[in-house]
Structure formats: C-alpha cells, structure tokens
N, C-alpha and C positions, 0 to 999 in steps of 0.2 A: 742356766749356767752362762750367763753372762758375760763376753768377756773373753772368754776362750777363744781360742784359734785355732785349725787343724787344716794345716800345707802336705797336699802332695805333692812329689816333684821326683822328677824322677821315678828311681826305686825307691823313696825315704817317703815315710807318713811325720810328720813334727807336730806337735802340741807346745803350745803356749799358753800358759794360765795363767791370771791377773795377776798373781803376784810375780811374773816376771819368769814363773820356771821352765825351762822346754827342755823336751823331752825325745825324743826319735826313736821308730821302729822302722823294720822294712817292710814295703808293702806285701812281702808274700807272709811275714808274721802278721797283720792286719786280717788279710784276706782269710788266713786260717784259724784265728780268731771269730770273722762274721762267716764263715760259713767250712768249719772244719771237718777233715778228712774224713769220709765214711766207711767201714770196713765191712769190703764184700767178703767174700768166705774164701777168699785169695787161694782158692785151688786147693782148700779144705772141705774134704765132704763129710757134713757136721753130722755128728753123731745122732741117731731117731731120738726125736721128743724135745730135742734142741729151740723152742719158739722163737726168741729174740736174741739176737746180738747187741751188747749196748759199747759203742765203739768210742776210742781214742789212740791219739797217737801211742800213748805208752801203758794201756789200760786196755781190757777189755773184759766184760763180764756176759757170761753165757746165761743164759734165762731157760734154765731146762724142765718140764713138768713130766712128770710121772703118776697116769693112769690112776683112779682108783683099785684096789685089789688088796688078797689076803696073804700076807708075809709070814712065811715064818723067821723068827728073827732069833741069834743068842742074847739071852736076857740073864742078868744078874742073879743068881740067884738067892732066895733069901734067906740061907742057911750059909751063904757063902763066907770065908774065912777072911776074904779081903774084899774091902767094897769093890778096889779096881787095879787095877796092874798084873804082874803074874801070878801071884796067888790069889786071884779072884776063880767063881767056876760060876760055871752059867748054865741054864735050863733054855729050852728049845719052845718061846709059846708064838701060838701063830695070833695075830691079830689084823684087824679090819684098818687101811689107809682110806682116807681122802686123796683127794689131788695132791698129793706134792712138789714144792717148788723152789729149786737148787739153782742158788746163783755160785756160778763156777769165776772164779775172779784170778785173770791171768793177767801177769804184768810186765814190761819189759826192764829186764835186769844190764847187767854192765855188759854182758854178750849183747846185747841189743837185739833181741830176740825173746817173745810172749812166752811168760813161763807159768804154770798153774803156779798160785801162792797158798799159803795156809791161811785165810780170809776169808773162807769159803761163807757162806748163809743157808737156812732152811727153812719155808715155812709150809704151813696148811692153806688149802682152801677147799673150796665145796664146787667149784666146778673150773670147768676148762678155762684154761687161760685167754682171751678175747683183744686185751685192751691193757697195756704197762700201766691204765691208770684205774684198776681194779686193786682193791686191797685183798690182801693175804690175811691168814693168822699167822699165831704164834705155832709152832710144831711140838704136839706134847711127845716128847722121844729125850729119852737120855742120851745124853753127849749131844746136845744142842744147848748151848749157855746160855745162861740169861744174867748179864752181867750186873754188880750193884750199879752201876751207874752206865749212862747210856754213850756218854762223853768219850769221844777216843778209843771206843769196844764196838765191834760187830754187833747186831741186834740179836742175831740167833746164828751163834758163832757153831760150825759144825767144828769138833775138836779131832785135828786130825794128826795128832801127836804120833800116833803109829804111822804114819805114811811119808815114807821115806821117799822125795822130789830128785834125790839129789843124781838118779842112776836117769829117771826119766827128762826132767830137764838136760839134760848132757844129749837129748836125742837132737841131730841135726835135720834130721826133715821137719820143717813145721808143723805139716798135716800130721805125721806121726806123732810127734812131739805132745803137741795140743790133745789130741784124740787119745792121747796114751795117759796125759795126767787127767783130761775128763774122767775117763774110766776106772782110774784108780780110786778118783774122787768118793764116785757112788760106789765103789765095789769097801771104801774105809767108811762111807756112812753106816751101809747093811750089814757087812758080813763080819769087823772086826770086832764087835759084842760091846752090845750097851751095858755101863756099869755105871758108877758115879760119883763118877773123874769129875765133871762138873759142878757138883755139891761139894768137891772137896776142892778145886784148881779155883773156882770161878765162882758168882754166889749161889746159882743154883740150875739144875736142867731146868728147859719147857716142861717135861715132863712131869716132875717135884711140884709145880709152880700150878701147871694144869689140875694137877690133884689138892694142893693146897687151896688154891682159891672155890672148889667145889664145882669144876665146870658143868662135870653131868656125872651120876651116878651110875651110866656105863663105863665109865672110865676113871673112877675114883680112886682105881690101883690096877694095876697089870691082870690079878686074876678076875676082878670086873670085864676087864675089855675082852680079856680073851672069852667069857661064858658071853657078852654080848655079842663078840662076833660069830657066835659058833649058833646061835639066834639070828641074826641077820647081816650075813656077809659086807653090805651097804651103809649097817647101821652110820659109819664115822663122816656120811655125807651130810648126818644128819645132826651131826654133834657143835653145839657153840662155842667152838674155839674161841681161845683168847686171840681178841683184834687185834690187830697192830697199830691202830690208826693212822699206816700211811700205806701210798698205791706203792705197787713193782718200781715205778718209775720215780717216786721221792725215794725208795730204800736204794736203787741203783745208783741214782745223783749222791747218796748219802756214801755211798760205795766210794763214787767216784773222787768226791770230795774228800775224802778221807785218808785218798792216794796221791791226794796233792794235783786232779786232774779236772777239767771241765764238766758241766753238769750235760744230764741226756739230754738234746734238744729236743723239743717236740716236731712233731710233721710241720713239716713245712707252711701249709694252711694253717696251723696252729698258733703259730709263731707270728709276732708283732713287728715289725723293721725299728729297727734301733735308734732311738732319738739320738741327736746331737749328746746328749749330756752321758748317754751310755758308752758312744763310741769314745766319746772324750778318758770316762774310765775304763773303758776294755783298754785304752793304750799307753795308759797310766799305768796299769795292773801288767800289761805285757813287760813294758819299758823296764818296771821293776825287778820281773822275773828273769833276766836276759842282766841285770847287774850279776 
C-alpha cells in the first residue's frame, strides 16, 4: 500500500491515501482497535460449566458445556393434537446426551448495560471442551433450527420464544442480571418441551435433519434413542453427529459479527502484529463507523 500515510500527533491518528483522502481517529479508538478491552468476570461469579468468555465492548458470549448424562426431557408426543403451542401434549422420554455446548449471547442495549438476547446457539460434541478451536456438531434436539439458508440466521438457533427477557433484563445488578438470564436460558432449552416449532417457524430442527440424513440407527427417531440409551447410558458419545465444519471460535466470530462487533482474537502468541496496510484499514473502517 504504497503511498499511504499514517500521523500521530497528539491525541489524533490521520491517514492519508493516494488519492488525496484523510481521514482521523483518536488514538484511544486506535488503541482499542490493536489491542481491545478484555472482559474479566467484573464481580460476576459465572455460573458452573461456564468455559469461555468471548468479550466485547457491546457483546458478549458465554461458552458453557454441559457434562454428558441421562435427561429425562418433555417430548412431543406422537398422538399429539398440535405439533406445537398450547394444544400440543408431550410424553416424558429419557435419553442419552453428549457434551453439550450453549453459547449464551448477551448484548448491550440502550440502558447500556449486557442483556441475555434471543440469539442464543447449541451444539454436540463428543468430549470436553479443550480449545475454542475444536469443532462442535450439529445438536439433534427439536427446537434447535436449522435454518434454509445460513446467511443472516444463527447456525443452531435455540428457539426461545417462550422466555420472557423483559422482567429479567430490567434487573439492575449485573451479576444478578446476567446469572438470572443464563439460567433461564438452559432452564427454556430443557424444561419448556420440545415440539416442532421449528419444522413449522424455520426450515427444519437438528433433530428432523439428524434423522433425515440417517446419522445412526440409535437415533433414527426418538423411540430408537431412547431403547439405545436404556442399553448403554454413554452410547451418544459414540454417535456421528452432523459436523459443523467450524471450531467454537469461527461460530463465536460468526456470532460476533453478526452483532455488528469485532471477531475473537486469538492468544496473544497466536496473533501476527499488524502490517502497515492492516492498520491503514482498521482506520479506514474505524473512521467510518464513528460517521
């Protein structure tokens, strides 16, 4: 990039580019830019199973994994009079989980303050979380979307249409606040009954999609999994979920970016020092956002 120019002076960062155009940030937008704000657990004490934090100033997504074990869950049933709403009725079947792994995606609203959003994600995996840059599955569970198109949609949208934000967000303690819509979170994934909302709202559940494409014949339909897990409690560690083909840490950036926010940076070791031609567009791109 040839040609450019970039004056500090002062407080101001300025760019000049060949064709004559300049531009100005101030150096504390610069700075937060190469190397922005980390979020500690700021006097939150995060919820068990909580792994990762993935931070931003006006974003935040919780990376929480949940144990393999045997659920019993409300299930659609298949005599039921409505696939899903209030005239639906449900059966009680217990089944075998993998790891599970709920990105909880809280953001900051016009109170200026982190609010759980309806954004939420959910996938499978087969062991403990290690590394953001470990790929997940897909999660075979109704009321997890799997949308026609991937563009502008969550990947494995948890559909939390019954959970009502609006009494918990209004809490003014942070730590309350955040911990109260976590919780709600996973208490509307398990307890408020898988039906299918999502074959009707969206194109189709994990679940529908897990069974269509023939992942395994433990799992071909709900009363599979359940006679499989009642055989081997463990079995679903063992099962080939549908891939995702991306790690925690591209679906997080996917997150991020989707809220209009910067992507997860890696470890520091990880990370490259930014050519002349990068910082030139980090301040192009700042410059922009700040019109």
């Amino acid at each position: 990039m040839s040609g450019e120019k970039i004056t500090i002076q002062g407080k101001s960062v300025e760019v000049t580019t060949p064709e004559g155009v300049t531009v100005r940030i101030s150096v504390a937008e610069l700075m937060d830019c190469l190397a922005p704000g980390r979020m500690d657990t700021c006097g939150i004490v995060l919820p068990d199973k909580v792994k990762s934090i993935a931070p931003n100033r006006s974003l935040a997504v919780w990376v929480y994994q949940m144990p393999p074990r045997v659920m019993s869950l409300k299930w659609v049933a298949g005599d039921s009079a409505m696939p899903f709403g209030p005239g639906a009725s449900y059966r009680t079947v217990r089944l075998a989980m993998p790891y599970v792994l709920v990105l909880a995606v809280f953001s900051q609203g016009n109170g200026q303050k982190l609010c759980l959003t309806h954004s939420n994600e959910c996938f499978f995996m087969d062991r403990p979380l290690r590394s953001l840059d470990e790929q997940p599955c897909y999660p075979a569970l109704l009321n997890c979307s799997k949308f026609s198109t991937e563009a502008g949609h969550p990947l494995s949208w948890i559909c939390t249409a019954r959970l009502n934000l609006k009494a918990i967000n209004a809490i003014e303690d942070d730590s309350e606040r955040l911990r109260a819509g976590f919780g709600a979170l996973i208490d509307c994934l398990w307890n408020t009954g898988f039906n299918l909302s999502s074959e009707h709202h969206e194109e189709t559940s994990w679940f529908s999609e897990t069974v269509r494409r023939g992942v395994d014949t433990r799992v071909a339909g709900v009363e599979a999994w359940e006679a499989a897990t009642l055989e081997d409690p463990m079995f679903a560690l063992t099962v080939p979920w549908i891939p995702t083909g991306r790690s925690v840490r591209q679906i997080v950036d996917r997150i991020l970016a989707g809220h209009g926010a910067r992507r997860l940076a890696r470890p520091r070791s990880q990370a490259a020092s930014p050519s002349v031609a990068q910082l030139v567009r980090m301040i192009l791109r700042q410059a922009q956002r700040g019109k």
